[in-house]
Residue, then its C-alpha position, 0 to 999 in steps of 0.5 A: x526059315x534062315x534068321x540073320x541079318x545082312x552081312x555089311x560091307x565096311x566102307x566109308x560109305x556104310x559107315x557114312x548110311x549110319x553116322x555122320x561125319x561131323x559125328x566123327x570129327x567130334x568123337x576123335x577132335x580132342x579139342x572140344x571146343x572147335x566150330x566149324x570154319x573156325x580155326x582152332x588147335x592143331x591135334x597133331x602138336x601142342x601150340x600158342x597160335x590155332x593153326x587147324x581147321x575142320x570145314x565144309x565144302x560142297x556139303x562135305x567136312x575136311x580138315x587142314x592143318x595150316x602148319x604142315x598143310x601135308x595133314x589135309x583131307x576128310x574124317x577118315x584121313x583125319x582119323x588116320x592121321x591122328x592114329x598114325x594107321x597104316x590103312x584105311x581098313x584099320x580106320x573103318x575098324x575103329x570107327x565101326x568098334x567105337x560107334x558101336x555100329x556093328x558092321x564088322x563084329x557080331x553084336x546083338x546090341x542095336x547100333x549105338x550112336x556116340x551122341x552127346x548133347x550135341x546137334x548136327x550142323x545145319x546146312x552143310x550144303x552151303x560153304x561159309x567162309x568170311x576173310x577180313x584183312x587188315x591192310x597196311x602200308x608196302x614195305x620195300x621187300x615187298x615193293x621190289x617183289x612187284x618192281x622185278x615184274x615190271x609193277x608200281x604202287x599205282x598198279x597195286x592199287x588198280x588192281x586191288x592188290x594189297x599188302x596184309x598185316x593180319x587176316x581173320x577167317x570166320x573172326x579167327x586170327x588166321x596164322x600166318x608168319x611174319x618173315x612170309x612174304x604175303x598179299x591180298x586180293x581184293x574182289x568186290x568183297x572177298x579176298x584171296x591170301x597170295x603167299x608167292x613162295x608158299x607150296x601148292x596147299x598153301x599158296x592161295x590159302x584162305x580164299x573165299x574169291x568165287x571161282x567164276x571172278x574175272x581180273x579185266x573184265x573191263x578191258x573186254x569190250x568190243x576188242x578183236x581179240x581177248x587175251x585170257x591169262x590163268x593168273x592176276x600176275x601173268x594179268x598185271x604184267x601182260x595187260x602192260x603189252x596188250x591192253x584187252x587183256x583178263x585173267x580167269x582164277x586158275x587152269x580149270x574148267x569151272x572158271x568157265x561158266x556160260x556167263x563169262x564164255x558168253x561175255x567173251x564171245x560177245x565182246x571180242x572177235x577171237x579169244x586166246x587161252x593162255x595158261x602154263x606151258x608144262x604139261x598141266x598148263x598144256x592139257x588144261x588148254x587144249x580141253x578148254x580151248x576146244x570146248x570153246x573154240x578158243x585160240x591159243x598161245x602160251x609161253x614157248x616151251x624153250x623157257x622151260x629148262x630155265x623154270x619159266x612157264x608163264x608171262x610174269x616170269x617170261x617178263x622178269x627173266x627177260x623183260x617186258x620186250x621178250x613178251x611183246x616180240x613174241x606176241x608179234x611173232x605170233x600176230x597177236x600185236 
């Protein structure tokens, strides 16, 4: 008879069958006070002001460091980072040495689990996030910011978008810098932070808006046709041409859901998808568009060797007329 046991493949997975991850985040987090959805201090620099987050979303952990929002992703990218190792290999082996978990070495101890006095957090399933903003009044950079995309004061306050003097996520301060021109959105009791010159990571961070909220929803009742913008901006500016008029959360699929698809169909003869014009805005259109039966119509593609790819900077580049002669162009007005 062969004694032994089953050799194991190392993977995050097998590793992930005899740990947790939150077990791993508070193995390696060298600030031993962080919550979870609680900003606290960065491991990668010393600092005043807590800029690191270690959250859930959708039943998973991830981390993001809000001051070089490069360093983002799950425990084992995280273990990574803070070792500055060359491979994930390298970060499995580690794990698997420090936990004692014995999928990589001979052991003949039983696995051992670094487990303080500590529990696991409860319901990870459920993604908690609470923004509070507090509001001020728009200086002048920011009003001229709007004024060149064709928007008053008045329109920033229908459409509940507000100048910010400090946020707070999940009571924490959120870092955020003074010289950073910056908004918030305001949807029936959740807010979206807009940092229109922040990068990709950073620019809609932290947002707690579901991803289904619709701007102008209102607007979409009994039209003949519903003009359906990827952005509250391309929304403020296109609604001053064509009143029936909304805008769903970004270019994905998931804004879609029945509720709002059936709400569009039911209160408009025809609906026109309108998202960038670059090769994502495109792709992203033609998959929905399809799926729904949706029309569509999107920024010419001759504006893009001027960096133009939707409404809004169609119309401060070159007016709100440029807007509405294409639409007419396109018989839409």
């Amino acid at each position: 008879m062969i004694k032994g046991r089953k050799k194991e493949a190392l993977t995050p997975e097998t590793i992930l069958s005899k740990i947790t991850e939150y077990d791993i985040f508070k193995w390696y987090m060298p600030e031993r006070s962080w919550k979870i959805n609680q900003v606290t201090y960065s491991p990668f620099r010393n600092e005043k002001n807590p800029s690191f987050l270690i959250g859930n979303k959708y039943g998973n952990l991830y981390f993001v460091d809000f001051a070089d929002t490069s360093k983002r992703g799950n425990c084992f990218t995280f273990v990574k980072l803070l070792f500055n190792f060359a491979s994930i290999d390298d970060v499995l082996r580690l794990i698997d040495r420090d936990f004692g978990l014995g999928i990589s070495t001979r052991t003949s101890e039983e696995v051992k689990r670094i487990v303080p006095e500590y529990k696991q957090p409860e319901e990870l399933g459920k993604r908690y996030s609470l923004i509070q903003v507090i509001t001020r009044k728009f200086n002048k950079e920011e009003l001229d910011y709007w004024n060149s995309y064709h928007q008053d004061l008045q329109d920033l306050k229908d459409n509940n978008v507000y100048a910010i003097k400090k946020v707070y996520l999940n009571k924490s301060l959120f870092p955020l810098k003074d010289t950073e021109l910056k908004f918030g959105y305001f949807y029936d009791g959740h807010w979206k932070i807009y940092r229109p010159f922040g990068d990709k990571k950073s620019k809609w961070v932290p947002n707690n808006v579901p991803i289904t909220a619709m701007d102008g929803k209102e607007n979409i009742i009994n039209c003949d046709t519903a003009f359906i913008n990827k952005s509250k901006k391309d929304y403020m500016v296109m609604k001053k041409v064509f009143p029936c008029s909304c805008a769903v959360q970004n270019e994905g699929m998931a804004c879609f859901s029945p509720e709002n698809v059936e709400y569009l169909k039911a209160n408009s003869d025809r609906q026109i998808l309108s998202f960038d014009s670059d090769v994502t805005g495109v792709e992203n259109s033609q998959q929905i568009t399809k799926l729904f039966d949706f029309g569509y119509c999107n920024v010419p593609k001759k504006y893009l060797k001027e960096g133009i790819k939707d409404w809004a900077d169609l119309s401060k580049v070159h007016g709100l007329q440029a807007v509405e002669d294409y639409l007419k162009q396109k018989q839409l007005l």
